[in-house]
C-alpha positions in Angstrom: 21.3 9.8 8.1 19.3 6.6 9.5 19.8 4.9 6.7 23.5 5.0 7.2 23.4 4.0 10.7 21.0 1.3 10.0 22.3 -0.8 7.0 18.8 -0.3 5.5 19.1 -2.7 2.0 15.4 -2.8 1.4 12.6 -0.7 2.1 9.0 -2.7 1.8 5.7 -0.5 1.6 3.1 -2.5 3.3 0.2 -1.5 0.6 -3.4 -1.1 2.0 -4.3 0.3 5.0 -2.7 -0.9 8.7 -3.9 0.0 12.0 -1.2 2.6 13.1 -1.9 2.2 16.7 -0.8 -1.3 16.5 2.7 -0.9 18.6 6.3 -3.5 17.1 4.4 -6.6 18.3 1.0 -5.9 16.6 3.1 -4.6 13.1 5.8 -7.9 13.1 2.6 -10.2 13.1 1.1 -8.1 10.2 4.3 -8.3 8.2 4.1 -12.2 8.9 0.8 -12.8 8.2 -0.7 -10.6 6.3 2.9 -9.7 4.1 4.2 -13.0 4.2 7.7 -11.3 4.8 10.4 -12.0 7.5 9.9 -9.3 10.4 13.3 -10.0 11.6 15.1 -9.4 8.0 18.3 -7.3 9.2 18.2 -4.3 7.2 14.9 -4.3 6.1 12.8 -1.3 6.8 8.8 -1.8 6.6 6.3 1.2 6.1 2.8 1.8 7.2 0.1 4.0 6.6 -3.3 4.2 8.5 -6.9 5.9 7.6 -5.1 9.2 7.4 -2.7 9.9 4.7 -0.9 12.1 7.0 0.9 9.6 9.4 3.5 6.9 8.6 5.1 4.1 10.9 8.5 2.3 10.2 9.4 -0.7 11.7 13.2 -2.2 11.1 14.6 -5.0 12.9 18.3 -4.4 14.3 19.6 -6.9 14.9 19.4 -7.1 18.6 16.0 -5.9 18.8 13.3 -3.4 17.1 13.4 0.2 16.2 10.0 1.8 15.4 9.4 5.2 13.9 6.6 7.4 13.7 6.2 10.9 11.5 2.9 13.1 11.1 3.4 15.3 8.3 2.3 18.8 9.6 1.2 20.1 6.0 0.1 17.3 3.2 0.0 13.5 2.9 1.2 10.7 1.7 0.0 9.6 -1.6 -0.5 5.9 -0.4 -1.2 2.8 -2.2 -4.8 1.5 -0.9 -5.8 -1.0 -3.6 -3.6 -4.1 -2.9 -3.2 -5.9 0.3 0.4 -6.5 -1.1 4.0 -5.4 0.3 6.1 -3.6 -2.4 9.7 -2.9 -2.5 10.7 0.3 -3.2 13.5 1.8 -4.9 15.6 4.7 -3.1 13.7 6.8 -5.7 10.4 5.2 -5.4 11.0 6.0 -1.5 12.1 9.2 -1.9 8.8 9.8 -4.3 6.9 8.7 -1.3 8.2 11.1 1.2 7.5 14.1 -1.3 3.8 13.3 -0.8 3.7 11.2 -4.2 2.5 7.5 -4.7 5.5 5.3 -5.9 4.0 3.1 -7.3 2.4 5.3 -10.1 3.8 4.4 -13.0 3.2 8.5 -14.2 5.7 9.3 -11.4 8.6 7.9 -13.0 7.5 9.8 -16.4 6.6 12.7 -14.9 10.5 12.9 -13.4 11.9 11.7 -16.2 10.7 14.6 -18.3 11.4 17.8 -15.4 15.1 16.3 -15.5 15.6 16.8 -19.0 
């Protein structure tokens, strides 16, 4: 998995909306500026989301240069936070959460799990 290969220790949802045709230059400023995090944190992987809820961008610093990653989901979307112009770190669950079309930060999300697992 990716996340093997690329040491990823923390994985920061850029909340709001980005420009997803923004390319690694246009995102590493937004993470600056807008985020007030470190682009070139070594294991950090940053998420984006544009108008549609149906695309996502990734951007993660290697060390020796960028890797960017792009998915559109071909059925549903992302449940994406819009109301904050915050970044949020996720848990591997609250990621996870987000890849199954669900918002992480919902605070009903965790309940929701926590009562299908019993």
């Amino acid at each position: 998995m990716l996340e093997d290969i690329a040491k990823i220790r923390r994985v920061v949802l850029a909340c709001g909306m980005v420009d997803l045709r923004k390319g690694i230059d246009g995102l590493a400023t937004i993470i600056g500026d807008r985020y007030h995090q470190n682009p070139f944190e070594k294991g950090t992987l940053f998420l984006f989301c544009g108008k549609r809820s149906d695309r996502i961008k990734r951007l993660l610093w290697m060390g020796d240069g960028f890797l960017l990653l792009y998915k559109r989901f071909e059925a549903g979307s992302l449940s994406w936070p819009r109301t904050t112009q915050e970044a949020a770190e996720l848990t591997e669950e609250q990621f996870n959460y987000l890849m199954l079309g669900l918002n992480p930060l919902d605070p009903k999300i965790k309940e929701i799990h926590q009562k299908h697992a019993q």
